[in-house]
N, C-alpha and C positions, 0 to 999 in steps of 0.2 A: 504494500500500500504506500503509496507518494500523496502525502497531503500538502495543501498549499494553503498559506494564511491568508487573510486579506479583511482587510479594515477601513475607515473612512479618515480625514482630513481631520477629524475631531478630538483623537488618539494622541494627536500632539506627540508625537514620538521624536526623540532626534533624528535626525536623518543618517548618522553613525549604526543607530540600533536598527533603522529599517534596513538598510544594505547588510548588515551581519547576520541579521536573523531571518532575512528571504523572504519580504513582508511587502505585501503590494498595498496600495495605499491608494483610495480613491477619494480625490475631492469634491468638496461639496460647494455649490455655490453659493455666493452670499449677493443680495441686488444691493446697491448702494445708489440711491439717486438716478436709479433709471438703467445703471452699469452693470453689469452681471461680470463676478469676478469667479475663479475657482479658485478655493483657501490653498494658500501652499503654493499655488504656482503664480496664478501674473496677479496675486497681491500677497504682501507680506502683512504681519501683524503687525509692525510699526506703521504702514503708509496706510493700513482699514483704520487704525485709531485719530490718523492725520486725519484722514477724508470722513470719519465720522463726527468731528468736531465741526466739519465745516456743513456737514449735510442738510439738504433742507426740507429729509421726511426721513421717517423711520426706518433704518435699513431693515430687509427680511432676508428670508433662506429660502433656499428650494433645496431638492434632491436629483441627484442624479438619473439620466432617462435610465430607463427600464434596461433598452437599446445598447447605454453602454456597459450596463453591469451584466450583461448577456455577452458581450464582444471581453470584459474582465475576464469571466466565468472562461469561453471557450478558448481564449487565447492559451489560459493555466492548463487547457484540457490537452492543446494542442502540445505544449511542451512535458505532456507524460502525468498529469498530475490528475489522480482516478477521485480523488474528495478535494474539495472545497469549504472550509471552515470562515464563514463570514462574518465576523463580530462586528456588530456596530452598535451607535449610539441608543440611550433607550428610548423605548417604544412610543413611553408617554412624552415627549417631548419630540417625536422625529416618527413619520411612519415611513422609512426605512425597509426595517425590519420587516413587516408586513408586506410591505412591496415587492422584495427581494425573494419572499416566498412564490410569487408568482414568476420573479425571475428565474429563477431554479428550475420549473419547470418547463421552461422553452430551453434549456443545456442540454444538449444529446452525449456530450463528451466526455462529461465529467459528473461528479456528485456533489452537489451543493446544500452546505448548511448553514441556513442563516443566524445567525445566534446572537439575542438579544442581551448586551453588555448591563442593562438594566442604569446604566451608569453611563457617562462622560468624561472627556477630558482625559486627565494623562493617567487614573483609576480604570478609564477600561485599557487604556494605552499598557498596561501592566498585565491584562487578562491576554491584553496580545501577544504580547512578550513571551507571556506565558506557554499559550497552544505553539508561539512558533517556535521555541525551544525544542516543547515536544515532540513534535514533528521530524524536526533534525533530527530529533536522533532514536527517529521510528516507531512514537506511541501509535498506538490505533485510533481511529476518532473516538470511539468509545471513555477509551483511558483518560483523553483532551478534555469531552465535553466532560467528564465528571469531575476533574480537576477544575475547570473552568465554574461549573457549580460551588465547589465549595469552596474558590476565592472570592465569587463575588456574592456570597453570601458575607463576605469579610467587610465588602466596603462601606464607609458611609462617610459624609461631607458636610460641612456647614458652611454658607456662603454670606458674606456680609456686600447688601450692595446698596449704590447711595439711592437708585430710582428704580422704580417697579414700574415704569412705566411701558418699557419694551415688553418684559415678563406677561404683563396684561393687554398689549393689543394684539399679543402673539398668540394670547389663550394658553401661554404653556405654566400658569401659575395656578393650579386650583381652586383656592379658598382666597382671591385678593380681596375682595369685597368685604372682609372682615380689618383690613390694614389700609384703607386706602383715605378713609377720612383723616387721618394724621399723619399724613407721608410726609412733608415739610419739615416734621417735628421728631422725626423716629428715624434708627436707623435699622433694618429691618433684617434679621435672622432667616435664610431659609435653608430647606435640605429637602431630602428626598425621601418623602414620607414608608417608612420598611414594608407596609402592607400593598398599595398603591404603586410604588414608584416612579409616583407620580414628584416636581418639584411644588412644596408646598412654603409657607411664611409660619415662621415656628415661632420667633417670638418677637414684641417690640423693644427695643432700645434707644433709650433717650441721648444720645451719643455716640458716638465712635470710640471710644476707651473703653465706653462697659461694654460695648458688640465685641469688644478683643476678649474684654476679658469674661465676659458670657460662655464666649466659641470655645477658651482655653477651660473653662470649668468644667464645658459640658466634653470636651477631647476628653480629661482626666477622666473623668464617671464613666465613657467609653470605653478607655484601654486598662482599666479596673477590671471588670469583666470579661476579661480574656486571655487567655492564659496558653496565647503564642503571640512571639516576636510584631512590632507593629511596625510598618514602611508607610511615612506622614509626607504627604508634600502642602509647602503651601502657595497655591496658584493665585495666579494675579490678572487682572486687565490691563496691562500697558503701568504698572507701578511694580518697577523691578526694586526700588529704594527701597518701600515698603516692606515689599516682599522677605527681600536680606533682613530687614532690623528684626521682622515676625521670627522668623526662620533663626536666627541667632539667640532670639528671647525663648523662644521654646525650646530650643537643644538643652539651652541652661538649663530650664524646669524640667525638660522628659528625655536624659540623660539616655535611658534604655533605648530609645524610640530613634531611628533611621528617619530623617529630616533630608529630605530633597525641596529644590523649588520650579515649581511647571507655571504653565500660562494660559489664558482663556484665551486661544484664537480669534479671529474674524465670526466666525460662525454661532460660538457662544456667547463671544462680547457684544456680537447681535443682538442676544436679549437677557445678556446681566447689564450691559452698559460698564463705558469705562472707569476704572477706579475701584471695582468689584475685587474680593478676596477670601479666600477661603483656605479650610485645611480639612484636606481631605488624607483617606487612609483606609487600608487594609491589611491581611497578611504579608509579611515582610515574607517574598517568596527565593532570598535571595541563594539562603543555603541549599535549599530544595533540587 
């Protein structure tokens, strides 16, 4: 069995990791002002956070045609590769997933598994990491997806952003109508509710100092309750300063805990807006 990974733009992967690990990468577009770019290639993240300061309507997303992830699909099938393991962004935030299920079955060449990361960012960029490991060095898709199940039953995230406003014309925030009369005044807590996972608004905060130190109370109560190794990154929108001071202040206080820092591309900082930050985590799958 020759299996092949494949992921979307969202993964945030270094580009070091995708070329080692034999990881195809499809992007996603983002519309900016009428402009239809695809993440990762003819826009970078520094020049979507430029052009979205200047913009003069709310950027969106779309998804790749059907078309090209059937030309993905058959090209991997073409060069020997009999399964297809396709992780992407999750469900409730991107129908993707469900798409790609219709795409599988137009492949005559290969075997395709669409497989819902239930997650984002550089948390499922980890799940990827993970199957393509596997892969190399000859699990069965079998072995992958159940590995793949119990790391990301691992992950969870808290996001601190300054505006709900993208999150809500996008529809991808469930419950906003309970946080939106005091958005001026609040800075707003969200994550990705474990039943649903769905992104929901967890709690208000009257500033940005108790939103840090909220998110670091509720990290600690988190990695209490588990009893293997944890891998933290803390992701940012275009606020790499930030990021470093967060990143350095928490290594202090969670010594045990593997601290990396990733970024919300084009496609998320779509609708967290810039400025947004969070710490996200799951099993530290390094020794494994």
């Amino acid at each position: 069995m020759k299996i092949a990974v494949v992921t979307d733009s969202t993964a945030y992967l270094p580009q070091q990791l995708i070329d080692e690990n034999n990881i195809t990468v499809v992007p996603i577009p983002v519309i900016l002002d009428g402009q239809t770019y695809n993440e990762g290639v003819d826009i970078s993240t520094a020049d979507f956070y430029a052009k979205l300061r200047h913009s003069k309507a709310f950027p969106s997303t779309a998804q790749p045609s059907l078309g090209q992830m059937v030309a993905v699909y058959e090209h991997l099938g073409d060069q020997g590769y009999d399964t297809v393991i396709s992780i992407h962004l999750a469900s409730t935030i991107s129908g993707l997933v469900d798409n790609l299920k219709n795409a599988a079955k137009l492949v005559k060449n290969t075997h395709v598994i669409p497989y819902d990361s239930q997650i984002t960012v550089m948390l499922m960029g980890e799940l990827v990491l993970t199957a393509a490991k596997m892969a190399n060095l000859g699990k069965t898709a079998d072995q992958i997806l159940a590995r793949l199940d119990a790391l990301r039953a691992t992950t969870n995230e808290y996001f601190i952003v300054n505006d709900l406003q993208n999150l809500v014309r996008g529809g991808r925030l469930s419950n906003a109508s309970a946080f939106l009369g005091s958005m001026l005044r609040i800075k707003p807590i969200l994550t990705f509710d474990d039943q649903s996972h769905k992104i929901v608004a967890f709690e208000k905060i009257r500033s940005i100092k108790k939103a840090y130190a909220r998110v670091e109370e509720l990290f600690a109560q988190a990695i209490k309750q588990v009893d293997y190794p944890i891998h933290a990154f803390v992701i940012h929108a275009n606020d790499q300063q930030a990021a470093v001071k967060w990143q350095e202040e928490l290594q202090e206080k969670f010594p045990q805990v593997r601290f990396d820092i990733s970024y919300f591309g084009p496609v998320i900082g779509t609708h967290l807006g810039e400025k947004a930050i969070a710490i996200g985590w799951l099993k530290d799958e390094k020794n494994n």
